[in-house]
C-alpha positions in Angstrom: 1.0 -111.4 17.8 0.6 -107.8 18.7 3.1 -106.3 20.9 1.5 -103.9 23.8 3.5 -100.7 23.9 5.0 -99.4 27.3 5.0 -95.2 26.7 6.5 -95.1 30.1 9.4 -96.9 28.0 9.8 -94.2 26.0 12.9 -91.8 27.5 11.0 -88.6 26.0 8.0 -89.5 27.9 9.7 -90.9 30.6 11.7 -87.7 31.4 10.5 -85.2 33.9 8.8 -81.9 33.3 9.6 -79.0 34.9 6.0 -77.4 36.3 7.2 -73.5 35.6 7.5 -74.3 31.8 4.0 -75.4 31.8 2.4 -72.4 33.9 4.5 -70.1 32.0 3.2 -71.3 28.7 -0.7 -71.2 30.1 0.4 -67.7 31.8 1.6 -66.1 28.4 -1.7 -67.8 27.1 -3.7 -66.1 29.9 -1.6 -62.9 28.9 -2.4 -62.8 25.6 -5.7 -62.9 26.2 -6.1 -60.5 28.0 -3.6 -58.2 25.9 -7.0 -58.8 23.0 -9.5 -57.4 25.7 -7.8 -54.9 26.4 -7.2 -53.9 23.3 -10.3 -54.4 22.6 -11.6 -52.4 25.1 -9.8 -49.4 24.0 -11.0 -49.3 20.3 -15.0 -50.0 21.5 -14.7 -47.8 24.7 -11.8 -45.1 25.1 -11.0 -44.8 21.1 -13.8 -45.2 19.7 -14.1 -41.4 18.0 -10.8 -41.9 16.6 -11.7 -45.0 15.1 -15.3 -44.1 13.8 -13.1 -40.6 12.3 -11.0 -43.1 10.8 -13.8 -45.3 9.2 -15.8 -42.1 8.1 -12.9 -40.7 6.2 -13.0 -44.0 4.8 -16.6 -44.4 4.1 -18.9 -41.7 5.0 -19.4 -38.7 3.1 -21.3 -35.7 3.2 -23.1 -34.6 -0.1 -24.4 -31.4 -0.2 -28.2 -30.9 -1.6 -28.0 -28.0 -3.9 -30.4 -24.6 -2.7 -32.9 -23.7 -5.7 -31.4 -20.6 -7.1 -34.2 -17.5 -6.9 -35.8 -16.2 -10.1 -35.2 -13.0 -11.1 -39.0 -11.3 -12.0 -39.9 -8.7 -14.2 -42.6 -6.0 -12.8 -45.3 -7.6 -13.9 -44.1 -11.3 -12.7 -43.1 -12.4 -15.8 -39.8 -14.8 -15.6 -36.4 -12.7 -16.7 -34.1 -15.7 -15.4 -34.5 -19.1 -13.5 -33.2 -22.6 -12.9 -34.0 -25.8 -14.0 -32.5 -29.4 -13.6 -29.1 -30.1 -14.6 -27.5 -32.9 -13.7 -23.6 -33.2 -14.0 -22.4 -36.0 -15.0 -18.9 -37.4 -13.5 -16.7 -41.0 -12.9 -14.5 -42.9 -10.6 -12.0 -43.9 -13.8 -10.7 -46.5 -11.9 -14.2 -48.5 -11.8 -14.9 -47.9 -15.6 -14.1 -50.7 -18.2 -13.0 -49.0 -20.7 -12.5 -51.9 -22.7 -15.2 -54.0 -22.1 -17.6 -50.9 -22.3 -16.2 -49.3 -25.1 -19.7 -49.6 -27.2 -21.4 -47.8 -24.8 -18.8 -45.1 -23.7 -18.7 -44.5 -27.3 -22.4 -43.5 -26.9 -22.1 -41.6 -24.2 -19.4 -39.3 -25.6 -22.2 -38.9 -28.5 -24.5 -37.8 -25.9 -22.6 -35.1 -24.8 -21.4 -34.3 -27.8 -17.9 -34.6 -27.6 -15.0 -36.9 -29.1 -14.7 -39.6 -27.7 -11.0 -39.0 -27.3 -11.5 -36.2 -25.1 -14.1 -38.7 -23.0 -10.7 -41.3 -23.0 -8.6 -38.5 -21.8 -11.0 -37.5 -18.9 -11.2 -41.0 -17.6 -7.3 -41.3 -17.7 -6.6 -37.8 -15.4 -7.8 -39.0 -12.8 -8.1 -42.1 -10.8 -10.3 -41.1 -8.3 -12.8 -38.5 -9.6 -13.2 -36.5 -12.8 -16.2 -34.3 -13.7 -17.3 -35.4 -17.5 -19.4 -32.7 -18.3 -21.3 -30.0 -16.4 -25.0 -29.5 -16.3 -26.4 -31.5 -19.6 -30.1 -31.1 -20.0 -32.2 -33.6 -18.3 -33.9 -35.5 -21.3 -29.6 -36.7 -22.4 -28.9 -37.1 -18.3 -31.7 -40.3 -18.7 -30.4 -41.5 -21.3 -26.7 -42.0 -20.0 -28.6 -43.5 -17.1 -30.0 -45.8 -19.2 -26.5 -47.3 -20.6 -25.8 -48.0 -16.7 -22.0 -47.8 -17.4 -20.2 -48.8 -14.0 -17.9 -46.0 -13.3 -20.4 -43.2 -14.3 -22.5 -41.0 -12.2 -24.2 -38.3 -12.2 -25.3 -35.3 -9.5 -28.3 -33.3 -9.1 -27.6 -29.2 -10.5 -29.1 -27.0 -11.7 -28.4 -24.4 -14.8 -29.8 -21.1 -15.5 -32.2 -20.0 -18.5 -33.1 -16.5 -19.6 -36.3 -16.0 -21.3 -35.8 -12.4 -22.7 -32.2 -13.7 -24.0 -30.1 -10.7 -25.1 -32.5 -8.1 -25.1 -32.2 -8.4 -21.2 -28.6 -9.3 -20.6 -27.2 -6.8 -19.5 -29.6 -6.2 -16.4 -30.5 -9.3 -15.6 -26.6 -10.9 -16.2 -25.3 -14.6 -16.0 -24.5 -17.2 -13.5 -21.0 -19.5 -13.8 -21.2 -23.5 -13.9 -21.2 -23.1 -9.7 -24.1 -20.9 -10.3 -22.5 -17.3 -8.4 -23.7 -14.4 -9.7 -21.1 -13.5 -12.7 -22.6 -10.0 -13.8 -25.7 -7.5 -13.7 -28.5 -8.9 -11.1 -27.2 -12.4 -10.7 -24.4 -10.5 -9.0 -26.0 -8.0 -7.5 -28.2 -9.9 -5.5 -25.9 -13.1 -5.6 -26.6 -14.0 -1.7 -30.0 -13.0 -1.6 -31.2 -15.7 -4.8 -28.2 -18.2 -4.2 -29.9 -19.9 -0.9 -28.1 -22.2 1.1 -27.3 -25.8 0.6 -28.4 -28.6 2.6 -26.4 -31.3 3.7 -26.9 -35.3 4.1 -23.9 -37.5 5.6 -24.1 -41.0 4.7 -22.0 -44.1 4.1 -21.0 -45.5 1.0 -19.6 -48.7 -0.7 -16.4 -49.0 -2.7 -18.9 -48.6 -5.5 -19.4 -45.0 -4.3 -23.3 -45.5 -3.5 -24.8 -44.7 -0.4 -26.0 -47.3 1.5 -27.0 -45.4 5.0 -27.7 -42.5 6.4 -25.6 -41.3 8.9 -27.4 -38.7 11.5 -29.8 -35.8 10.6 -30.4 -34.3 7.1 -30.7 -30.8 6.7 -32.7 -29.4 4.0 -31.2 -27.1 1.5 -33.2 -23.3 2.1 -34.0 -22.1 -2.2 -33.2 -18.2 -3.0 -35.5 -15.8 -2.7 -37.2 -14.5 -5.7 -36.1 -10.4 -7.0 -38.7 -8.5 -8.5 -37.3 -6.1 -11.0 -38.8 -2.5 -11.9 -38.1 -3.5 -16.0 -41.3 -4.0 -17.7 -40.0 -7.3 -20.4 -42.3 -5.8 -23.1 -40.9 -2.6 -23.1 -37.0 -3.8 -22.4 -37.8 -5.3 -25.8 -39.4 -3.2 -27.8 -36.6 -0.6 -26.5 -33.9 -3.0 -27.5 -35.2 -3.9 -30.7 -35.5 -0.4 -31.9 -32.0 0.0 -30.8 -30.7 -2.9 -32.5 -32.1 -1.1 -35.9 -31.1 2.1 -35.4 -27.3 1.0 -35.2 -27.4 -1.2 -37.9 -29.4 1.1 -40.4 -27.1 3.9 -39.3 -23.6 1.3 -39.3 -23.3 2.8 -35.6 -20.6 0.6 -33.0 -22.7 0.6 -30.6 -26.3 2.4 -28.7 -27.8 2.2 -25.6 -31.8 3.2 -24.8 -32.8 3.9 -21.2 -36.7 4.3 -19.8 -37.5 5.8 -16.8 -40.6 6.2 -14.4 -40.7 10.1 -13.8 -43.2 9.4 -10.9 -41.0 6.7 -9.6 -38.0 6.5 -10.5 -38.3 2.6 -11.7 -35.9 2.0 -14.5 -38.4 0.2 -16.7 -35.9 -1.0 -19.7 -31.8 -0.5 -20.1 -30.6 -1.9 -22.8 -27.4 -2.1 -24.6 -25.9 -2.9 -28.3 -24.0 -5.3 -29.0 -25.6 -7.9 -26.6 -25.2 -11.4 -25.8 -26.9 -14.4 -24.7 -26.8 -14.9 -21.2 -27.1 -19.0 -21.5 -24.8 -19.2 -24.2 -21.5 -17.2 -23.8 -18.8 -19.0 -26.2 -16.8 -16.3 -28.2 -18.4 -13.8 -26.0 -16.3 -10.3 -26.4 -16.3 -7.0 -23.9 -18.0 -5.1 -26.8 -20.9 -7.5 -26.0 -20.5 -8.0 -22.1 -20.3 -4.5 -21.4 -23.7 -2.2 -20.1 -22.4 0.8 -21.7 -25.4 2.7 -20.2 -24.4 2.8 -16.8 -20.3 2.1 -18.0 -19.3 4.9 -20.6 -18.9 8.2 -19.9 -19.0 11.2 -22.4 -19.3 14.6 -22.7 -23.1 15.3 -22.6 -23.1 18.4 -24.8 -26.2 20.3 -25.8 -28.4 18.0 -22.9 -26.4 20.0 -20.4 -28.3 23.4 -21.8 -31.5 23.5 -19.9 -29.4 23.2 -16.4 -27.9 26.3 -17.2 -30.9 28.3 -18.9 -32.9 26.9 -16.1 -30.3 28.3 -13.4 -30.7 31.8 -15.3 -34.8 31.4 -14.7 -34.3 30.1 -11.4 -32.3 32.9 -10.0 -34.4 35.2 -12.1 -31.3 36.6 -14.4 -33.4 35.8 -17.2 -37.2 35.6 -18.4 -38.2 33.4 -21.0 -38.6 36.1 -23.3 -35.1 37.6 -22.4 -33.3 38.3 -26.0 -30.1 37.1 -26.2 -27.7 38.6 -29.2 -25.6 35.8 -30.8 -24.6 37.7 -33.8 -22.4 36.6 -35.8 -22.8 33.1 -34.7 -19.4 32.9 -32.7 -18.1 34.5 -29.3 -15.1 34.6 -28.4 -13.7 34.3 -24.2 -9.8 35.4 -24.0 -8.6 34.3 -27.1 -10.7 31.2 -27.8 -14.2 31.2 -30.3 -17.1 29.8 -29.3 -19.1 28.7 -32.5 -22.9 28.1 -33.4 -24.1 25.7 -36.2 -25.9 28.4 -37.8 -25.9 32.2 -37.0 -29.5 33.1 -35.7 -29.1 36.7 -34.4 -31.2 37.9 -31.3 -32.9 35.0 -29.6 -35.5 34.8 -26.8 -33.7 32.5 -24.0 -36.6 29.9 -25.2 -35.4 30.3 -28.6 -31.9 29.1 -27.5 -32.4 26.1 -26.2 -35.0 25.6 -29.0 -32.6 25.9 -31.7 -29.5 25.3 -29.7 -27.4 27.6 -29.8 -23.8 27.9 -28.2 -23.0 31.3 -28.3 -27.0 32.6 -26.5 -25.9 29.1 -23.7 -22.5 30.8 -23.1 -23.6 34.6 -22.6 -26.1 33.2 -20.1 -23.7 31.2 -18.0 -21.0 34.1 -18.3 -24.1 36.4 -16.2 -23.3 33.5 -13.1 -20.6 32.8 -10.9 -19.0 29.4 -11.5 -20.0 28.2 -7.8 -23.5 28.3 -8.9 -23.8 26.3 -11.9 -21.3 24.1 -10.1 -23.7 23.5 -7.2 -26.6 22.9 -9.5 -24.7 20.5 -11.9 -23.8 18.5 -8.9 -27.3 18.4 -7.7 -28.2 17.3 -10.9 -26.2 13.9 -10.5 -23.6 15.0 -12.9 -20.0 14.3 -11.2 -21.6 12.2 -8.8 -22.4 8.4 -8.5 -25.7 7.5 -10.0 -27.5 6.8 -6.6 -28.7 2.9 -8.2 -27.1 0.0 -6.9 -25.6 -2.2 -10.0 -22.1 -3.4 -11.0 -19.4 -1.5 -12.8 -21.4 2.5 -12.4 -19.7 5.1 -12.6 -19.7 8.4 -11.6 -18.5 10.6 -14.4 -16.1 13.8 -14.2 -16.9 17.3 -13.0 -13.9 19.0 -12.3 -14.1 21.7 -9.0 -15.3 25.4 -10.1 -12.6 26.7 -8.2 -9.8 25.2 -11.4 -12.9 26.4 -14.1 -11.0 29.4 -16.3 -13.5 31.4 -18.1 -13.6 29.6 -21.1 -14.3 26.3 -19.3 -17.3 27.8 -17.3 -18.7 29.0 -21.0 -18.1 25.1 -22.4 -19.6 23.4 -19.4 -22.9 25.1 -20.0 -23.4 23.5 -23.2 -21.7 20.3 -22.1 -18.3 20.4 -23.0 -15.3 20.0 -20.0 -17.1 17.3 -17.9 -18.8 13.6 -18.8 -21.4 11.9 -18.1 -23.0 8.7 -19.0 -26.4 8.0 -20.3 -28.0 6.8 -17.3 -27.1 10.0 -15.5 -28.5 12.0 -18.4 -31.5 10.4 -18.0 -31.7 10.7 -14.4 -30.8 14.1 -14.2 -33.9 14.6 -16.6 -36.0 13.8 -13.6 -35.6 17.6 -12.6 -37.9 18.9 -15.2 -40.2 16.2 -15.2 -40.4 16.3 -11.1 -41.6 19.5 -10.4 -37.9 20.6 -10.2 -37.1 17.7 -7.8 -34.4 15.0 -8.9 -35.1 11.5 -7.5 -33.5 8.6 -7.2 -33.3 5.5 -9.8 -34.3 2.2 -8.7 -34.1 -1.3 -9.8 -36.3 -3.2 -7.6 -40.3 -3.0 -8.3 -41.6 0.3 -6.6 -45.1 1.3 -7.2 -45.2 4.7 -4.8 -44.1 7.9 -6.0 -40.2 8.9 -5.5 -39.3 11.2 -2.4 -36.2 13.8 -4.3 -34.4 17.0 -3.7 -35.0 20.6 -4.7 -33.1 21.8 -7.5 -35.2 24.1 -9.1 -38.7 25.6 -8.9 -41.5 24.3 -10.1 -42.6 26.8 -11.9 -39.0 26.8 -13.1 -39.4 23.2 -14.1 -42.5 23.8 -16.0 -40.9 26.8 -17.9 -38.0 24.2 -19.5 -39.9 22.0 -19.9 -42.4 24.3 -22.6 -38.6 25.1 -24.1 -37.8 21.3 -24.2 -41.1 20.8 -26.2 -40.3 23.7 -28.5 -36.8 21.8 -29.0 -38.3 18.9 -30.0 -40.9 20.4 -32.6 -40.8 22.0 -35.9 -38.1 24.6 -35.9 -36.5 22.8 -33.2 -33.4 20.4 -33.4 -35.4 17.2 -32.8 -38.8 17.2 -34.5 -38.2 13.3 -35.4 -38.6 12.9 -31.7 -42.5 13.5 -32.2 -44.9 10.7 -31.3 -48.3 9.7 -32.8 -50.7 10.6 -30.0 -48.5 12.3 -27.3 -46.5 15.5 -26.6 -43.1 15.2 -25.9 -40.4 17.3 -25.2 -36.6 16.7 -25.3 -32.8 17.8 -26.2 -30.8 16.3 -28.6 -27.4 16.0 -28.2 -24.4 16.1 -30.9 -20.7 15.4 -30.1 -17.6 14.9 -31.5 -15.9 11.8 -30.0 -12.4 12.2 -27.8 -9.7 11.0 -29.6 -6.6 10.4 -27.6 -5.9 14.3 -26.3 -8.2 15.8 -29.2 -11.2 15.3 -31.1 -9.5 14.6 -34.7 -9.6 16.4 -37.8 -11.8 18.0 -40.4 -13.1 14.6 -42.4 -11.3 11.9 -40.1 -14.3 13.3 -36.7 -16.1 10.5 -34.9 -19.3 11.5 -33.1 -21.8 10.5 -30.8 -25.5 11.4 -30.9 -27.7 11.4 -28.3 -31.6 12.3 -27.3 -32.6 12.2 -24.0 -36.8 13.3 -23.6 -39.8 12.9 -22.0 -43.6 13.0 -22.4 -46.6 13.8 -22.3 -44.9 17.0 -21.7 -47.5 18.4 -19.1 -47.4 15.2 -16.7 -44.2 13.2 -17.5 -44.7 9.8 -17.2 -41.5 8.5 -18.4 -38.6 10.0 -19.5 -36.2 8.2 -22.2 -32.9 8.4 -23.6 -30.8 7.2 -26.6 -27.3 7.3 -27.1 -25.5 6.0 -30.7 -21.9 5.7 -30.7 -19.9 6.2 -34.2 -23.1 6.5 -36.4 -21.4 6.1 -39.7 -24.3 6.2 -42.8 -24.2 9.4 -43.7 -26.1 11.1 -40.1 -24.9 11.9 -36.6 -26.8 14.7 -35.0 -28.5 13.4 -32.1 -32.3 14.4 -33.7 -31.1 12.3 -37.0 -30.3 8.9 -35.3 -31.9 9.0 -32.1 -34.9 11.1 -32.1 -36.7 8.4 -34.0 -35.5 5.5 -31.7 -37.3 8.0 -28.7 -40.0 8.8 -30.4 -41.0 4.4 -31.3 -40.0 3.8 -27.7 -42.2 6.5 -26.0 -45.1 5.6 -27.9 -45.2 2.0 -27.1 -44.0 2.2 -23.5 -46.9 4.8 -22.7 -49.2 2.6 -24.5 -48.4 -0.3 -22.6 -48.3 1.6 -19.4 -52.2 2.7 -20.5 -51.3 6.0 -20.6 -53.6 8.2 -22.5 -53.0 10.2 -25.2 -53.3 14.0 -24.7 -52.8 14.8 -28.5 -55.7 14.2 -31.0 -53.6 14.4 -34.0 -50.2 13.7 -35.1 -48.1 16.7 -35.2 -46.6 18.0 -38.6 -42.7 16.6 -38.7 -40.2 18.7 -40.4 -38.3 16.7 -42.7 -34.9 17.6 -41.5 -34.2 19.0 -38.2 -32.1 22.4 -36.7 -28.7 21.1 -36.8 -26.9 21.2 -33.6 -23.8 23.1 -32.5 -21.3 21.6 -31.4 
């Protein structure tokens, strides 16, 4: 028999409740609640940027979109440097298995061509991010897609690639892995073919892909292209010539440079040693540096036809003017000026035509100091080469006002101040100008040059005859001659500085030098050669660079369908004048 319960029974039932307890407890209820929508409130409503900061630094991220970096363009639109696809490949170590994937990280690290130690050592630097390898080509970046090995991921770059390799390095230059402009044009003009990056802000997972797109993406805006005045075909053709001439004559280095005498485009500078601009490793500063524009030296016997050509311009002298360098030596208070030969009385054409020291010197002696000063500084000598490019310099001409006698007599044949080739080149513009120097550009520039007065025309034309004697039989550079087209030029001889002297008899180093230009009536381009430390057995400038000139002129006018003013080749000497130094 069931028993009925009575609750009421029950003392803990039966006993009285207090009402406050039970509104209090349905009050802190009602609190609470509200506490969460209020709360609430303030994290949808008046926090919400802090909160959606908070989440982004979490989540969101904003990858940039890499600019295309400009090309770099030779005159005739040919492609000196440009970029391609790169990608980069990098990992979040703490998502790779590096156990359980081992197989396949092994055949990535064979991909990029590294131990796969080094690959283990990458993945344990860093928990977060570490960059594997830098711009790999894009044929090896699809295949490590392929192995789609968590952890591993790669980002679009882009690398640089020079067609002309070193025959054009040191104008055109290199990039670094963040593609900035590292040397020559690529640093030059860094801003103007670097761009500017885009940008895209979106949201990943904890698997670092993006899985929205948060707000507006702006479009990366590619480089703009440069346009260079060097004509490829005749930067290599110069360089290759170059290349043989110091190895045949066991030089340390040479430089060629080839210059527009309408314009004033430099259509090739190039330098040896050289390097390739894509592939750096073991790279040395014998290689990196542009020792055309770079290395000063005293210009010597190029520095002749300045001072003659003051003489004529002032009318001290005539080209016939005879000049007495008996015995062969002069002396100024106490100190001997020498010539390589003695040559007796010499017409003032016969002295830059053979060269000679002692018929330079008596000339200058006839001027004040001021004057050949002015007119070496109008020249471009002592002054910075007026051509925008990394590391120029501007060589030394000390002021006239601290020249003593003898110093005046060794700056007119080029001893007392330096120069470097590019200057020599430049100032070369003079004669070939109609006595007008003008400026040197790099940048494509098919109208004729504006320059300044330095001497007459008529002046001009006069050294220019001598400079064409110079460089024929009799002269110091007939090897300087070219099938097909007059040419005119000074060679150029020095001993090299060593320390506060120039050594002694049979321990000498030298440089040797030609700087030209042709045809000789209506220069078209005007070229110059500089070996440094020619070692065979030959120094003077006509011996070892006469014949780079004369190979570099030919071609270059040939290519520039200049034609020939000369029907037949010109009888060459077999040795040429040698110079005094």
């Amino acid at each position: 028999m069931s028993r009925s319960v009575r609750y009421t029974s029950s003392p803990l039932l039966a006993s009285r409740t207090p009402v406050w307890r039970s509104k209090f407890v349905v009050a802190a209820i009602a609190l609470a609640f509200c506490g969460l929508v209020a709360r609430a409130a303030y994290i949808q409503v008046y926090a919400n940027d802090f909160f959606q900061r908070q989440g982004e630094v979490r989540f969101a991220r904003t990858l940039e979109l890499p600019a295309y970096r400009g090309r770099i363009l030779d005159r005739n639109g040919l492609i000196l440097a440009s970029s391609v696809p790169a990608p980069s490949i990098w990992a979040i170590p703490d998502d790779v298995d590096t156990d359980g994937e081992k197989a396949k990280l092994q055949t990535l690290a064979k991909l990029l061509e590294m131990p796969y130690a080094d690959l283990a050592k990458k993945l344990d630097e860093d928990k977060s991010f570490v960059w594997i390898k830098r711009q790999v080509d894009a044929d090896i970046a699809k295949e490590i897609a392929a192995l789609n090995i968590k952890g591993i991921y790669q980002r679009k770059e882009y690398k640089r690639q020079y067609p002309e390799g070193e025959a054009a390095a040191h104008v055109v230059g290199f990039t670094n892995v963040e593609d900035n402009g590292q040397e020559g044009v690529e640093l030059l003009y860094n801003k103007r073919l670097l761009g500017k990056p885009g940008m895209r802000r979106v949201i990943k997972d904890r698997l670092g892909r993006a899985v929205e797109d948060v707000g507006e993406i702006v479009p990366p805006v590619d480089g703009q292209d440069i346009q260079l005045s060097i004509d490829s075909k005749v930067q290599f053709f110069a360089y290759e010539k170059l290349k043989d001439a110091v190895l045949t004559n066991r030089a340390q280095a040479g430089s060629v440079v080839v210059l527009d005498a309408i314009t004033g485009e430099v259509l090739a500078l190039a330098n040896y040693p050289s390097y390739v601009p894509d592939k750096r490793q073991n790279l040395t500063g014998a290689q990196l540096r542009n020792r055309a524009l770079t290395d000063t030296f005293e210009p010597g016997s190029v520095m002749k036809p300045f001072t003659v050509g003051l003489a004529l311009n002032t009318g001290r002298v005539k080209p016939s003017t005879v000049i007495d360098t008996s015995p062969g030596s002069w002396s100024i208070t106490g100190v001997t000026i020498h010539d390589a030969h003695p040559h007796g009385a010499l017409t003032v054409q016969q002295v830059i035509q053979v060269s000679s020291n002692v018929g330079t010197a008596k000339i200058a002696m006839q001027m004040p100091a001021s004057e050949m000063w002015e007119t070496f500084s109008q020249a471009g000598f002592g002054q910075k080469p007026q051509i925008e490019f990394p590391g120029v310099v501007s060589g030394r001409l000390r002021p006239y006002s601290k020249w003593r006698p003898i110093e005046q007599a060794t700056q007119s044949y080029g001893y007392g101040l330096s120069a470097s080739l590019f200057q020599m080149v430049r100032s070369y513009t003079v004669f070939s100008h109609d006595g007008q120097i003008i400026p040197a550009t790099l940048l494509k520039n098919s109208e004729p040059a504006v320059g300044v007065s330095v001497f007459k025309p008529e002046t001009a034309a006069e050294i220019r005859k001598m400079l064409q004697m110079a460089a024929g039989s009799g002269g110091t550079g007939p090897k300087a001659q070219t099938q097909g087209y007059s040419v005119g030029g000074k060679s150029g001889t020095a001993y090299k500085q060593q320390g506060k002297g120039y050594g002694s008899d049979g321990n000498r180093k030298y440089r040797g030098w030609f700087v030209g230009m042709a045809p000789i009536d209506k220069p078209r381009i005007i070229v110059g050669v500089m070996l440094d430390e020619p070692s065979a057995g030959k120094y003077f400038g006509g011996d070892v660079a006469a014949p780079v000139f004369s190979e570099t002129v030919q071609q270059t006018l040939r290519l520039l369908n200049v034609q020939p003013d000369m029907a037949v080749r010109p009888n060459i000497v077999a040795s040429a004048v040698e110079e005094s130094f």
